[in-house]
MITORMI-878579 format. One record per residue (C-alpha): residue number from 1; x, y, z; residue in three letters. Coordinates in Angstrom, 3 decimals. Each point is the difference from the previous one (the first is absolute). Layout:
BEGIN
(r NUM (X Y Z) "ALA")
...
REM end
This chain:
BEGIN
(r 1 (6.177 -67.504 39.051) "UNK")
(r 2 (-0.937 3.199 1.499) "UNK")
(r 3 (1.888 2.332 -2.252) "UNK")
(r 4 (-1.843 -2.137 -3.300) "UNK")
(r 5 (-3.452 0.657 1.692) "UNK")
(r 6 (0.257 3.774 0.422) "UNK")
(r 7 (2.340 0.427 -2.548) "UNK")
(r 8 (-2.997 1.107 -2.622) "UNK")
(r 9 (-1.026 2.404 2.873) "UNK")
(r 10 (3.324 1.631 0.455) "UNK")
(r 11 (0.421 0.146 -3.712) "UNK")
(r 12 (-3.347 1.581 -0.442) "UNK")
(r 13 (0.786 2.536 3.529) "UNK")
(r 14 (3.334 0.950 -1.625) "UNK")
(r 15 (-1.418 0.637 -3.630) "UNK")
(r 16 (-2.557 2.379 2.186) "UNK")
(r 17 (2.475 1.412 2.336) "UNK")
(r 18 (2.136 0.883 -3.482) "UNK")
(r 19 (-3.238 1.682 -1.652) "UNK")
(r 20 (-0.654 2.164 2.622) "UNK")
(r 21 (3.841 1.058 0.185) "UNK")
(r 22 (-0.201 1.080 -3.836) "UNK")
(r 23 (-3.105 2.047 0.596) "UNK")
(r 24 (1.442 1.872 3.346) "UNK")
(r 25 (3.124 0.227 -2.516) "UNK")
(r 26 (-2.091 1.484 -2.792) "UNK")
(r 27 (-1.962 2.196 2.492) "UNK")
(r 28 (2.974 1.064 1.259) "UNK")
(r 29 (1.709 1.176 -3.391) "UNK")
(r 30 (-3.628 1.683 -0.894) "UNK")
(r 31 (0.427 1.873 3.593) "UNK")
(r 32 (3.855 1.037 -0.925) "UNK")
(r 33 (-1.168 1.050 -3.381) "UNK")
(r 34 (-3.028 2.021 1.331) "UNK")
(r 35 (2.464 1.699 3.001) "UNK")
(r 36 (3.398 1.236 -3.283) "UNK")
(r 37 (-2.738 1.332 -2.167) "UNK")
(r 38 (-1.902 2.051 2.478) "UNK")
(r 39 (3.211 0.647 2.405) "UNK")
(r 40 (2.455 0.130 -3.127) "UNK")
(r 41 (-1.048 0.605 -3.106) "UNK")
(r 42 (-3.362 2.592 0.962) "UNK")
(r 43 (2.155 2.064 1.921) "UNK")
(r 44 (2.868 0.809 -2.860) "UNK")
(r 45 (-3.332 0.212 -2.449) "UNK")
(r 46 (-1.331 2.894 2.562) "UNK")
(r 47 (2.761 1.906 -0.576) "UNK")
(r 48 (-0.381 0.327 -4.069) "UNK")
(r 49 (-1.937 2.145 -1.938) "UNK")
(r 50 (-1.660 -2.398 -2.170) "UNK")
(r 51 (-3.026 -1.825 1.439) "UNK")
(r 52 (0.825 -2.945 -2.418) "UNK")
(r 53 (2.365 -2.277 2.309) "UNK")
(r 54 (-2.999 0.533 2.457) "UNK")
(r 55 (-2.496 -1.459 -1.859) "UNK")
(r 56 (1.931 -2.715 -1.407) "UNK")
(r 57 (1.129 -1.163 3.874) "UNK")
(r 58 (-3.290 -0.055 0.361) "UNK")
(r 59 (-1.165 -2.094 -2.286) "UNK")
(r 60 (2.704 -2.503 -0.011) "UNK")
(r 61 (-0.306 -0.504 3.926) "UNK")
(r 62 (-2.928 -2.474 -0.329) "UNK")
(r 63 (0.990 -1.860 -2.792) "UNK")
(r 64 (3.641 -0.661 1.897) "UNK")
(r 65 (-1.772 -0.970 2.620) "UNK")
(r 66 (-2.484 -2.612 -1.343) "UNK")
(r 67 (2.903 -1.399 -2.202) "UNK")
(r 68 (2.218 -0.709 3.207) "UNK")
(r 69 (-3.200 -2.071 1.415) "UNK")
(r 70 (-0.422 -1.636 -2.787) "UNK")
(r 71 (3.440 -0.929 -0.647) "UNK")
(r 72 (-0.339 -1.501 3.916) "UNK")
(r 73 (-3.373 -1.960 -1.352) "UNK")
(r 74 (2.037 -1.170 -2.844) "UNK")
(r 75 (2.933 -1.485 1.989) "UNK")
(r 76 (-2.608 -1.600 2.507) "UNK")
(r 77 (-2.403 -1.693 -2.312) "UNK")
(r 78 (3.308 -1.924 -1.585) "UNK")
(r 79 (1.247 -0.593 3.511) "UNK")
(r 80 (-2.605 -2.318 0.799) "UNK")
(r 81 (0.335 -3.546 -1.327) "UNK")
(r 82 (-3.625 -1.470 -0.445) "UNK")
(r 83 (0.314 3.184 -2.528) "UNK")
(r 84 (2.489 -1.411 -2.229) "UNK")
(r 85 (-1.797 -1.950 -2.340) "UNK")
(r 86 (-1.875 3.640 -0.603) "UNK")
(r 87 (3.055 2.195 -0.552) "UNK")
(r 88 (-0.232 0.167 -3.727) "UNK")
(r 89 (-3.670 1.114 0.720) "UNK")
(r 90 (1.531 2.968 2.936) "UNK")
(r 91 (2.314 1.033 -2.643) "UNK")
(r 92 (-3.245 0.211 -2.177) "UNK")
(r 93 (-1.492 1.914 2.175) "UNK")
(r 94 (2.340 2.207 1.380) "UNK")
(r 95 (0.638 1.058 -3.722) "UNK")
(r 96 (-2.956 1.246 -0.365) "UNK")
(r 97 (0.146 2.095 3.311) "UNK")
(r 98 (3.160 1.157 -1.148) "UNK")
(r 99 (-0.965 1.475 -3.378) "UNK")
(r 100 (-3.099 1.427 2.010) "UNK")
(r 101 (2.835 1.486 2.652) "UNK")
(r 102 (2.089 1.612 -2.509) "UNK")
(r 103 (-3.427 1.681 -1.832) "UNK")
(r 104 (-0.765 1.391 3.412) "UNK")
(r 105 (3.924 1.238 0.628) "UNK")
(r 106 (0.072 1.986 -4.015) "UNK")
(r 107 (-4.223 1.093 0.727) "UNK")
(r 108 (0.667 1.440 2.920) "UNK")
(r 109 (3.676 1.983 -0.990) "UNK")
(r 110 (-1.481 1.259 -3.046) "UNK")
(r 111 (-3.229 1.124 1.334) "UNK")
(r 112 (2.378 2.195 2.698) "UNK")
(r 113 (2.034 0.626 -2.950) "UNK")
(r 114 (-3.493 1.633 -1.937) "UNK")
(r 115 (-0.909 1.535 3.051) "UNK")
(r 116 (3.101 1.605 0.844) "UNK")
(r 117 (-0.033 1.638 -3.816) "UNK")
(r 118 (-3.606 0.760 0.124) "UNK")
(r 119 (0.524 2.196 3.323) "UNK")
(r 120 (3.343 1.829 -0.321) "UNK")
(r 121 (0.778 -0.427 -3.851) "UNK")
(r 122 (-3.421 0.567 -1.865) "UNK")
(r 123 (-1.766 3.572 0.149) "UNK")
(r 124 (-3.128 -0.061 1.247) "UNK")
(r 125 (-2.005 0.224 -3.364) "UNK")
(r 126 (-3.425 -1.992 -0.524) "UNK")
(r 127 (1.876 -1.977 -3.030) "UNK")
(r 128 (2.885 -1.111 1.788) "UNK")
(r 129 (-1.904 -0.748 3.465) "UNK")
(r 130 (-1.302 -2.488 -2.838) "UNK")
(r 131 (3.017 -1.511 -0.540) "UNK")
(r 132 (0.609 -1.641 3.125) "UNK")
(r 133 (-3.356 -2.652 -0.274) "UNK")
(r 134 (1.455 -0.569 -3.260) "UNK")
(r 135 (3.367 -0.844 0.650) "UNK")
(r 136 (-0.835 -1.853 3.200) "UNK")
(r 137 (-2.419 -2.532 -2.113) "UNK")
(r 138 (2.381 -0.011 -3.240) "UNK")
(r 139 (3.373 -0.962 2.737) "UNK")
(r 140 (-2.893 -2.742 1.944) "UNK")
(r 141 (-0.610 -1.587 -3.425) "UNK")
(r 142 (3.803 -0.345 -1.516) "UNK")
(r 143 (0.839 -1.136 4.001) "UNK")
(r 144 (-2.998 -2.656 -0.261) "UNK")
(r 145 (0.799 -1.337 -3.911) "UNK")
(r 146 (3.412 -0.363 1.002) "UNK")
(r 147 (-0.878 -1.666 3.082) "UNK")
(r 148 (-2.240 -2.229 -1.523) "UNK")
(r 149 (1.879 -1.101 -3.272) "UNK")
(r 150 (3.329 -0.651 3.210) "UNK")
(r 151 (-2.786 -2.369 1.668) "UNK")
(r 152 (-0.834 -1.887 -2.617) "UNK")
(r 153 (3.646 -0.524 -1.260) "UNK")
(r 154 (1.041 -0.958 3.202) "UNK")
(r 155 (-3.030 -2.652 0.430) "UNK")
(r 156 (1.113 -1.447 -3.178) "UNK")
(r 157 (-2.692 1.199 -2.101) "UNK")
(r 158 (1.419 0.856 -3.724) "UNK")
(r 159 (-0.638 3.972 -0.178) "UNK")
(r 160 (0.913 0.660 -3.816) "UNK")
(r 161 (-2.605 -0.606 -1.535) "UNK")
(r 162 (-1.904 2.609 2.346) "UNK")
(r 163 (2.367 2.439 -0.054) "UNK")
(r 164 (-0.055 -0.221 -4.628) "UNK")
(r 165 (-4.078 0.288 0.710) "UNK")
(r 166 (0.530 2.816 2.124) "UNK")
(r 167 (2.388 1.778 -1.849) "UNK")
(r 168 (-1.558 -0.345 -3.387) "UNK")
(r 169 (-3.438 1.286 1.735) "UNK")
(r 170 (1.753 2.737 1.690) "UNK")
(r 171 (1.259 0.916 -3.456) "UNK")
(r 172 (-3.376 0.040 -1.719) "UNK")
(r 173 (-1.052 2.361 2.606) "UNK")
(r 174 (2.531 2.307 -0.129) "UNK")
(r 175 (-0.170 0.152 -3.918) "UNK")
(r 176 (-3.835 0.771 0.513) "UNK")
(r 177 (0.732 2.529 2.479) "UNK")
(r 178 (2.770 1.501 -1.809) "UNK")
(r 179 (-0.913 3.629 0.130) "UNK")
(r 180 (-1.706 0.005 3.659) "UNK")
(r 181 (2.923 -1.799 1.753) "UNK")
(r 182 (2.751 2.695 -2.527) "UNK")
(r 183 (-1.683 2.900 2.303) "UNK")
(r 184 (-0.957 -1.860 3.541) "UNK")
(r 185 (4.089 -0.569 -0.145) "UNK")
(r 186 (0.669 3.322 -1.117) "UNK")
(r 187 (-2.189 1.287 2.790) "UNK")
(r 188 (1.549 -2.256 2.435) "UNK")
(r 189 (3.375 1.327 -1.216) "UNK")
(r 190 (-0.907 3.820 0.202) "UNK")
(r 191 (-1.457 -0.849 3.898) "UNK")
(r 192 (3.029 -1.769 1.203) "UNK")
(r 193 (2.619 2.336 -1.842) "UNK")
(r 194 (-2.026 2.944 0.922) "UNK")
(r 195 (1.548 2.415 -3.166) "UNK")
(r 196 (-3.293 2.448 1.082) "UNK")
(r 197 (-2.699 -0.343 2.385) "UNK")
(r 198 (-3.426 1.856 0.519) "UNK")
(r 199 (0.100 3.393 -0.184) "UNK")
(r 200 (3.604 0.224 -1.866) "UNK")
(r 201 (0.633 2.520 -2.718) "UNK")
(r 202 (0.917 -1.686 -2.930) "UNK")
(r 203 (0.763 0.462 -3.769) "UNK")
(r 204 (0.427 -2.648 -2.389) "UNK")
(r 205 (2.550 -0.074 -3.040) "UNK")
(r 206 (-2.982 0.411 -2.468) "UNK")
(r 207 (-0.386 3.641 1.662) "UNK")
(r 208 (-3.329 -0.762 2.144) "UNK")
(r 209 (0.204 1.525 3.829) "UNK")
(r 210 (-2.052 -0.484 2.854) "UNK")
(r 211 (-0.782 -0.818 3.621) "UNK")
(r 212 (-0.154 -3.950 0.207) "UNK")
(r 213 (-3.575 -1.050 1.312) "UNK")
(r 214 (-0.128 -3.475 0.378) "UNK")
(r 215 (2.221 -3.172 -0.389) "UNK")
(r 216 (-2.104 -3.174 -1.253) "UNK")
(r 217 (0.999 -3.057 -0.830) "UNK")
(r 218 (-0.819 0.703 -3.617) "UNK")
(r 219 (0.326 3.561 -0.848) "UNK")
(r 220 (1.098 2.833 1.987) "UNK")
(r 221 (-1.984 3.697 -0.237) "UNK")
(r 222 (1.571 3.672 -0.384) "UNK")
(r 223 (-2.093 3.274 0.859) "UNK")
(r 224 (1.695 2.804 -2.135) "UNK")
(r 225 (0.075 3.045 1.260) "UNK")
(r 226 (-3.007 1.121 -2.965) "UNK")
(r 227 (-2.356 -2.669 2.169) "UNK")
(r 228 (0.487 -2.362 -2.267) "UNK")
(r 229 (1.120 -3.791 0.372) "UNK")
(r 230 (2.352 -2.402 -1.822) "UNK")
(r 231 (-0.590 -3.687 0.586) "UNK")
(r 232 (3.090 -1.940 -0.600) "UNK")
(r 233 (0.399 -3.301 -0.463) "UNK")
(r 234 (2.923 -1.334 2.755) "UNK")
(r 235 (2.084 -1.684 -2.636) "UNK")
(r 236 (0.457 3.050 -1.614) "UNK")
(r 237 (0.558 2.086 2.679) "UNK")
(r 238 (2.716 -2.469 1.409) "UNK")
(r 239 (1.850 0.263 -3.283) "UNK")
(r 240 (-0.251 3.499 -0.134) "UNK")
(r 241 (2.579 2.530 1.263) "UNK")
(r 242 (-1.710 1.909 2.813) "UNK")
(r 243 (1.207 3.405 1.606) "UNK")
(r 244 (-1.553 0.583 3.405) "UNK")
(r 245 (0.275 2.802 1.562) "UNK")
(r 246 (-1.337 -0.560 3.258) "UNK")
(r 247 (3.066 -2.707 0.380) "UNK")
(r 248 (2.346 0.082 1.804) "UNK")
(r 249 (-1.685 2.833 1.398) "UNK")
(r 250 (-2.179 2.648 -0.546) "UNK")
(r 251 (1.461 3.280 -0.346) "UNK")
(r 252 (1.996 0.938 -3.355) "UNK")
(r 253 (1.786 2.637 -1.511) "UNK")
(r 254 (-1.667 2.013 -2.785) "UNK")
(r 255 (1.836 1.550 -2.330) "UNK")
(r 256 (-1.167 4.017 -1.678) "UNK")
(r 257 (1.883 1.098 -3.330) "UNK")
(r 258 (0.398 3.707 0.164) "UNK")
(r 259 (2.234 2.260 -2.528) "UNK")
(r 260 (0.285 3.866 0.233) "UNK")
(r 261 (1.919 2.337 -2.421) "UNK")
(r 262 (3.853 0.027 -0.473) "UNK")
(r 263 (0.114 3.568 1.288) "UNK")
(r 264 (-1.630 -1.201 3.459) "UNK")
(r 265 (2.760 -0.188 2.869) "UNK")
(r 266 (0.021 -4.067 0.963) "UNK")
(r 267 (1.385 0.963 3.610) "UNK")
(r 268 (-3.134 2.037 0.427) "UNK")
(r 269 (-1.793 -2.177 -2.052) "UNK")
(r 270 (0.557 -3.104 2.320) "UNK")
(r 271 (-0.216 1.821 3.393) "UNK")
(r 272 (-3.440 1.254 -1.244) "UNK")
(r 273 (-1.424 -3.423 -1.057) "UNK")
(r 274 (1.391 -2.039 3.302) "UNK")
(r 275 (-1.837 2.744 1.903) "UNK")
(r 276 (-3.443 -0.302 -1.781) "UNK")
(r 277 (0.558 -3.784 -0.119) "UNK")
(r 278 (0.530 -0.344 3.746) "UNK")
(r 279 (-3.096 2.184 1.001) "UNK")
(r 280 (-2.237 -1.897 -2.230) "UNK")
(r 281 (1.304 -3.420 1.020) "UNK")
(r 282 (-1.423 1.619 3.853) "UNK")
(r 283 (-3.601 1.277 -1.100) "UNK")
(r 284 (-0.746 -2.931 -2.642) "UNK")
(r 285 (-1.843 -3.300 1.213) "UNK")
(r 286 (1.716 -2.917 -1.190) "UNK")
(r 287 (3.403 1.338 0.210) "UNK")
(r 288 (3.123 -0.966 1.970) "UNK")
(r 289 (0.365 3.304 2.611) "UNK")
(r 290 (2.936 -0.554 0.582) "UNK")
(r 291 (1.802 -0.974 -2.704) "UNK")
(r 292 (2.671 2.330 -1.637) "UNK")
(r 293 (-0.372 0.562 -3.949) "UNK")
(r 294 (2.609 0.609 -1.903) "UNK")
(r 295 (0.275 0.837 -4.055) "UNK")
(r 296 (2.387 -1.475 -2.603) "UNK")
(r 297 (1.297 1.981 -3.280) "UNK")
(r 298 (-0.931 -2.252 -2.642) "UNK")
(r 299 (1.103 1.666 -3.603) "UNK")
(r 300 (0.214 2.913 -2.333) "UNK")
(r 301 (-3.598 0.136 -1.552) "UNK")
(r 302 (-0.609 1.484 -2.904) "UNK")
(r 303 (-1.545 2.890 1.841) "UNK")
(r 304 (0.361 -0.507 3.818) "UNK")
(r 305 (2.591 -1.600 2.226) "UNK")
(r 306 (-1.999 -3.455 0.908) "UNK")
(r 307 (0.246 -1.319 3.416) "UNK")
(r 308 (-1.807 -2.156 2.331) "UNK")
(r 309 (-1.598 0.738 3.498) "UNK")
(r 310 (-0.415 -2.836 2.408) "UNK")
(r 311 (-2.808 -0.335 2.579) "UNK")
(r 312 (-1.277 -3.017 2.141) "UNK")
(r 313 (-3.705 -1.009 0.346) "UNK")
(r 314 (-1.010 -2.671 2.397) "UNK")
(r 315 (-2.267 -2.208 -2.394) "UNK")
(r 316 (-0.045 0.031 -3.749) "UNK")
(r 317 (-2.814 2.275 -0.684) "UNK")
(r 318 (0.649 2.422 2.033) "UNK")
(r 319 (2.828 1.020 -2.511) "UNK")
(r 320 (-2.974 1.975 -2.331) "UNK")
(r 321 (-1.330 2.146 2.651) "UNK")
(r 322 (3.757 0.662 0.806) "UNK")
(r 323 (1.167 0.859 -3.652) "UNK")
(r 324 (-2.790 2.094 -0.142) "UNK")
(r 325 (0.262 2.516 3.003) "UNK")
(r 326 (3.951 -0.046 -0.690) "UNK")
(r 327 (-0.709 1.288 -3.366) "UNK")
(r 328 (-2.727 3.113 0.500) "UNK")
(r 329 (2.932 0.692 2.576) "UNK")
(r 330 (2.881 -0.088 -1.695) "UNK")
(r 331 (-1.255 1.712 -2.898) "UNK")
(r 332 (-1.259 2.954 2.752) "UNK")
(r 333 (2.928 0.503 1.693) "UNK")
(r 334 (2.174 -0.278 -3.662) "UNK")
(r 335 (-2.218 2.871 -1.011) "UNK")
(r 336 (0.697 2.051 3.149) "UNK")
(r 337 (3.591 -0.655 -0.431) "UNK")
(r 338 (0.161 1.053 -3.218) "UNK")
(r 339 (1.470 -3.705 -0.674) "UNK")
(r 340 (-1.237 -0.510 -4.110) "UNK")
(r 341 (-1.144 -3.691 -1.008) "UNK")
(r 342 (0.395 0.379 -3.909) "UNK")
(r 343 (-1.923 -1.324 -2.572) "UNK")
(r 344 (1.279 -1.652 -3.157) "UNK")
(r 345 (1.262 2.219 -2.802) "UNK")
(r 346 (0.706 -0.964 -3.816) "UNK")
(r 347 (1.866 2.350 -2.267) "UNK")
(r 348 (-1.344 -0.757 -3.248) "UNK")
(r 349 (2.146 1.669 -3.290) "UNK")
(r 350 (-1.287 0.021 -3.416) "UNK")
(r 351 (2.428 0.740 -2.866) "UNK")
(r 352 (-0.365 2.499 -1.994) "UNK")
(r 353 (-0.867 -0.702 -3.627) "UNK")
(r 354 (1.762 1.481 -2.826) "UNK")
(r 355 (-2.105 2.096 -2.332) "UNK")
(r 356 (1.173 -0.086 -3.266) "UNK")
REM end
């Protein structure tokens, strides 16, 4: 008699005694979670170079965390009997929480994952700081479709029909915007691959050369050394073949053709151009100090005995100012030495006509 009269009670008292043990369970996964990643997993992500696996332990921690809770809510709600006749409505429910977890799990890795490539990836140019907004709001939107069209499959609502409207629309746009999107991507590409950057000395393979100025999204602008500026459109600089030479650094080797005479004494010849090479390389601006030139015998010219003198410059156009001095002072001290630098000769013959 007793045991029938509380037996409701007890049932009830154990159903609440049972709740609260899955939530100190759940609370106590979310605390065991919260002490590996900061005890564990931030201290090997300290010791690596990368800020990535930083960011990322970030911004997983409070996702993990609200998913263990939940998964204790879960359990409890369908521990309780006088909820049973609602569990298809919990699984409803819980669904949709679900869906909303996961969107808040992929938001928050790929916003660390744009951050992390905006800070230590990216240079720090006004078109690329641009990128970042850009990508964060084009990743939210694919993240939120996705998220949405998952919903409504799982609720039972029939998604194709949508998904043909949206594609066909999506289509119509992108066939209207043809053009515009060809060179947003294009920009996009030439950001993220980073081929040049601002301030890069660059030549195209249609022979035009110049410092790049800016990066858009549509076009991308050259100042040539004349002053002048070349606005090129970013799908045809990304198809283009591109020689920079500020990449993958800065200084470069330029290369002087000299010949002298075949009577001139090459020994000498070289001794007396490494000399006058080295001390210009030391009074010139622009050029490597202390780099050591060196000259190459090229061929048998038709009047002089070609070669090639090497020098270093530490940007591209310093190389004129350094071709320049190098010559008035090779062509001094070649003088002094008595060292000749012959011209071209042609023997011409004429044959003699017969006089009858």
């Amino acid at each position: 008699m007793v045991l029938e009269f509380l037996s409701p009670y007890l049932g009830s008292y154990f159903e609440t005694i049972r709740v609260i043990i899955i939530i100190v369970i759940s609370l106590f996964v979310a605390k065991a979670i919260n002490f590996f990643l900061d005890r564990g997993i931030r201290r090997l992500t300290e010791k690596t170079k990368t800020t990535l696996d930083d960011k990322l332990v970030h911004a997983i921690r409070k996702p993990i965390l609200l998913g263990a809770l939940l998964t204790g809510v879960y359990f409890s709600l369908h521990s309780l009997s006088y909820l049973s006749g609602y569990a298809a409505l919990i699984n409803q429910a819980f669904t949709v929480v679900f869906v909303l977890f996961v969107s808040l799990f992929l938001v928050r890795t790929v916003n660390a994952v744009i951050e992390w490539y905006g800070e230590e990836i990216l240079s720090k140019t006004k078109a690329q700081e641009q990128m970042i907004p850009i990508f964060r709001k084009i990743a939210y939107i694919v993240i939120g479709l996705i998220a949405l069209l998952w919903l409504m499959n799982q609720l039972g609502i029939q998604i194709t029909t949508l998904v043909t409207t949206l594609g066909i629309g999506g289509l119509a746009i992108a066939l209207a915007l043809q053009d515009t999107l060809k060179e947003f991507f294009a920009g996009m590409y030439i950001m993220a691959d980073r081929p040049i950057k601002i301030g890069d000395y660059i030549e195209l393979d249609s022979g035009q050369k110049g410092f790049v100025e800016d990066i858009g999204w549509r076009t991308t602008k050259i100042k040539m050394l004349g002053n002048n500026r070349i606005i090129i459109p970013n799908s045809k600089l990304s198809s283009s073949i591109i020689t920079n030479y500020y990449a993958p650094t800065r200084e470069m080797s330029v290369v002087v053709p000299v010949g002298v005479g075949y009577g001139s004494d090459l020994e000498k010849v070289e001794k007396i151009t490494i000399d006058v090479a080295k001390k210009v390389l030391k009074k010139t601006d622009g050029a490597v100090e202390n780099f050591e030139p060196f000259i190459r015998y090229k061929e048998f010219g038709d009047s002089n005995i070609n070669f090639s003198v090497i020098l270093r410059v530490k940007k591209y156009v310093n190389k004129y100012k350094l071709t320049h001095e190098f010559i008035k002072a090779l062509k001094k001290r070649y003088d002094k030495e008595g060292i000749e630098i012959a011209w071209p000769i042609r023997k011409v013959y004429f044959a003699k006509k017969k006089v009858d």
